[in-house]
N, C-alpha and C positions, 0 to 999 in steps of 0.2 A: 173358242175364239180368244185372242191375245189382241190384248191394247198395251202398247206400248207411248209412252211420252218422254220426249228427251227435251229440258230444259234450261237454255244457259243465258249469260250476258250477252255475249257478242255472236252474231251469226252470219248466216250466208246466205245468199239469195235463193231463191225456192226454185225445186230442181226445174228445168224447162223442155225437160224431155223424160221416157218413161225411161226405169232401169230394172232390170232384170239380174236374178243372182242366183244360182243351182251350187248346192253345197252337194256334197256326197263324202260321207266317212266309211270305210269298214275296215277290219280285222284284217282280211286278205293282203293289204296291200304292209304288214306285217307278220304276214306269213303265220299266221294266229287265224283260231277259229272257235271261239268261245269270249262270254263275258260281252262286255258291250261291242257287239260286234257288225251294226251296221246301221247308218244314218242316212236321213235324207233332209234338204230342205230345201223347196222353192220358194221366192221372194220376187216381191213387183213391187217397186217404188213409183206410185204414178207423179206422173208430171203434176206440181202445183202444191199451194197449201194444203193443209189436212181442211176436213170441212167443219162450219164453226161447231155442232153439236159433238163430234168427237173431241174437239179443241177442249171447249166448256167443258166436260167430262175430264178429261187428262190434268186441265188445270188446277179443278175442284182435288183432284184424287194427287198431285204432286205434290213431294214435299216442299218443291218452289210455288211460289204462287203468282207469279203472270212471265212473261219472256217479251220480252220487244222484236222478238226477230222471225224467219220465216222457220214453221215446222212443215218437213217433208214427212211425206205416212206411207206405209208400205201393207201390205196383204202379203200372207205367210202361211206356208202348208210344211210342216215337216213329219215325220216320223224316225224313232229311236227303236231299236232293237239288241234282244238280250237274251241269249241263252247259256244254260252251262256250259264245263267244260269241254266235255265227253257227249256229242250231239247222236251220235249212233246210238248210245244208251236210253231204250225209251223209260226206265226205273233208276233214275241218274242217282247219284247219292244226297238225300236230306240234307247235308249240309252244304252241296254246292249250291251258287246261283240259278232260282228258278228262271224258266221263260217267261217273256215279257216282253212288251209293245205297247208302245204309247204314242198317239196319234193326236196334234194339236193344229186349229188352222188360228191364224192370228193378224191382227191389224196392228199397226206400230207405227208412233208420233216420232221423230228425232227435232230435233234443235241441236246446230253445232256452230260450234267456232274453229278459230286454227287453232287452238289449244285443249278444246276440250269438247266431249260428248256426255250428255246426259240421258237417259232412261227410265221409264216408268213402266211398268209392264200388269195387265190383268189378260191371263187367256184361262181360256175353257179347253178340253181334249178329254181322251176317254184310253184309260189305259185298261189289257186285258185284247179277246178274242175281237173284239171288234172295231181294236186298232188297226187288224189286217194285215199284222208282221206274221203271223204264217203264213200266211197265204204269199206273201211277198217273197219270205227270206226261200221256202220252197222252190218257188220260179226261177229264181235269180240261181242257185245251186241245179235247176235242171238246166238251167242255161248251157251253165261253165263245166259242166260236168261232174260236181262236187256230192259228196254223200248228201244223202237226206235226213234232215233231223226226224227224230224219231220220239219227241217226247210232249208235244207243244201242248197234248190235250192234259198235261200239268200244269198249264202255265198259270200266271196272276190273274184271278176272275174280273171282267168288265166292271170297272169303278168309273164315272166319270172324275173328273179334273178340276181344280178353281185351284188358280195361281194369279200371287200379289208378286211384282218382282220390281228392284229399282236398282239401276246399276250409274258411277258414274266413272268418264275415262279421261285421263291427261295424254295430254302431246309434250314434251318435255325438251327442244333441240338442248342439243349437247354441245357437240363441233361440230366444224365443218373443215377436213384436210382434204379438200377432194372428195371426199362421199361425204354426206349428211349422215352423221349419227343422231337417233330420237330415242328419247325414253318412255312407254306406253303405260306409267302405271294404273291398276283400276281397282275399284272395289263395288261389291255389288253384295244384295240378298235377297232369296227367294221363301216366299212361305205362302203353303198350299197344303192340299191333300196330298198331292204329287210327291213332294219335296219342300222341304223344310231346311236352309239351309243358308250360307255365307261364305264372300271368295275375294282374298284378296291378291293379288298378285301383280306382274311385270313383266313389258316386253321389252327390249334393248333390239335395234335395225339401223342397217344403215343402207343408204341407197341413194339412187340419184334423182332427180327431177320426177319426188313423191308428190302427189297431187293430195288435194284431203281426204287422209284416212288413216282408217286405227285399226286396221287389220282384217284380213276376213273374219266371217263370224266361227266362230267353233263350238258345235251346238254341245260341246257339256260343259260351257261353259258357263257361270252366274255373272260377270262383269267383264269379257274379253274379243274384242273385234267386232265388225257391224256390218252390214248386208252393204251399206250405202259407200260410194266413194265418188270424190269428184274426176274432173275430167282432166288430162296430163297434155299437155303442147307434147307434142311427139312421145319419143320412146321413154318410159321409166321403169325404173325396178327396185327392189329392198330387200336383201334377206334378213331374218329376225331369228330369236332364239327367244323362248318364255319360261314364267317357272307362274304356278298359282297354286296358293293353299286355298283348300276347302273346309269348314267344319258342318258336318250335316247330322240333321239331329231327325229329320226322317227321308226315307226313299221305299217308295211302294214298291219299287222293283224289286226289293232287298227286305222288306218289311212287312208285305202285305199292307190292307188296308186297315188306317186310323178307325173303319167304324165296325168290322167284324172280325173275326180271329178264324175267316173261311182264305184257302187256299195256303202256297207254300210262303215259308220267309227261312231267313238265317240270320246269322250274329253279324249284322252289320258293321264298319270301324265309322267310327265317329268323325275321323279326321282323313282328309286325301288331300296328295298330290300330283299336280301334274307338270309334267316337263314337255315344251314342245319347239321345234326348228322349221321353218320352211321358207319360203321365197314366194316373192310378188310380181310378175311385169305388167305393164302399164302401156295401150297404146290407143289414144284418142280417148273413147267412151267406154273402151275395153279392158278389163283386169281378170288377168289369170294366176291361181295362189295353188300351191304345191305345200303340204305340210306333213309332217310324222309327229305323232303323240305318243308319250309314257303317261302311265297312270297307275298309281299305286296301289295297293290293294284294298277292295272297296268293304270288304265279308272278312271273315276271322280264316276261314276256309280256303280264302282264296288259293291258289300255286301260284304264287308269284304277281309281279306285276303287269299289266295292260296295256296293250300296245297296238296303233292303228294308223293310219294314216288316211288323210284327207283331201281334196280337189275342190277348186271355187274358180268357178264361171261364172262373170257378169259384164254385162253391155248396156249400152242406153240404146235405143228403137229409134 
């Protein structure tokens, strides 16, 4: 489970209707098929405050300590997947990326202003075979017709998960010559079993009649975009470009686990980057986001770098 708290000065009225948000990332839609190669996340923002015992909780554990304004809270199921690069190979070579699957369900506080979003994050998930990414990634490839991987019963063994994470994001306008240009910078950090790690980076957009928001969320990310957005008078839209540095100092997909020295790992890089583009439209309660991602190399081993592209569906009921 994942508690998230986002805490600021100035905020906004508490949402008054539910809102829904389905991410979907994979490899495919970059014509790649290895490496972090497919994601999922659903999200429900319910109508109204968070309730006061999660409140209490998030305040206690924030490095702010009260908010005068309304927190919206959301419930969160995602899943991450990860195989080498050669999935036909069931004896891949030791030094590429083992299999992996991580599977987290999560609750999440925000507090926002028109300038800025804040976060606090504690979730629980359980990476390993009973994340359920073979079974998944399997399916999905009998679907489309796609070879079958062939190696999963090497994957990372069942560890569960405890993740601390705090991220905080700017809204920045620029101009305005006819489009609105916004500057998104953010910085965030994560420390856990999971991942151990910090992200600082930037989004540059410009677009028309943007309602509140900081971009879809992009699950590998530590401080960038957020399930939540407000609601647009008529038609809107934004396209954006991003860059974010990472420095990670563990990743159980890439490391094995902090408490035994059972199953695979490799020579992880310490430092990633990533680059991404995409676009937003906006109509009523509805946001649809189209995006492509670069990502550096994450292993010593790696061939090159990662690339995937992503979709964000959300509505309010």
């Amino acid at each position: 489970m994942l508690l998230a708290s986002t805490l600021s000065g100035t905020s906004f009225a508490e949402p008054d209707a539910p809102l829904v948000s389905i991410r979907y990332e994979n490899d495919a839609f970059a014509n790649q098929d290895g490496g972090y190669t497919n994601g999922f996340q659903f999200t429900v923002i319910p109508e109204g405050n968070v309730p006061e015992p999660l409140l209490d909780v998030a305040t206690a554990l924030s490095p702010l300590s009260s908010s005068d304004g309304a927190l919206p809270w959301s419930v969160t199921l995602s899943q991450l997947m990860f195989t080498p690069r050669d999935i036909s190979e069931p004896e891949f070579p030791p030094e590429d990326r083992p299999y992996a699957g991580w599977l987290n369900a999560s609750l999440s506080v925000f507090s926002l202003a028109s300038d800025r979003l804040e976060r606090f994050r504690i979730g629980l998930g359980v990476v390993g075979p009973s994340s359920g990414a073979e079974q998944v990634q399997k399916q999905i490839h009998e679907m489309v017709g796609a070879n079958q991987p062939d190696g999963w019963d090497r994957q990372v063994p069942d560890e569960a998960t405890l993740q601390l994470s705090y991220d905080r994001q700017w809204r920045v306008p620029l101009f305005n010559g006819g489009l609105d240009w916004e500057l998104l910078p953010g910085a965030g950090i994560s420390a856990g079993n999971a991942l151990l790690g910090a992200e600082v980076g930037a989004v540059i957009r410009a677009g028309q009649n943007i309602p509140l928001d900081f971009g879809p969320p992009r699950l590998r990310s530590l401080a960038g975009g957020s399930a939540y957005h407000g609601s647009s008078t008529g038609f809107g839209w934004f396209v954006y470009g991003g860059f974010a540095y990472q420095y990670i100092n563990h990743d159980i997909t890439l490391d094995g686990s902090i408490f035994s020295d059972e199953g695979p790992y490799v020579s992880r890089k310490d430092s990633r980057r990533q680059y991404y583009l995409g676009a937003a439209v906006f109509t009523g309660d509805v946001r649809v986001a189209l995006a492509t991602a670069l990502e550096s190399r994450a292993f010593a081993a790696q061939n090159g770098n990662s690339r995937y592209g992503g979709m964000t569906v959300s509505w309010r009921w």
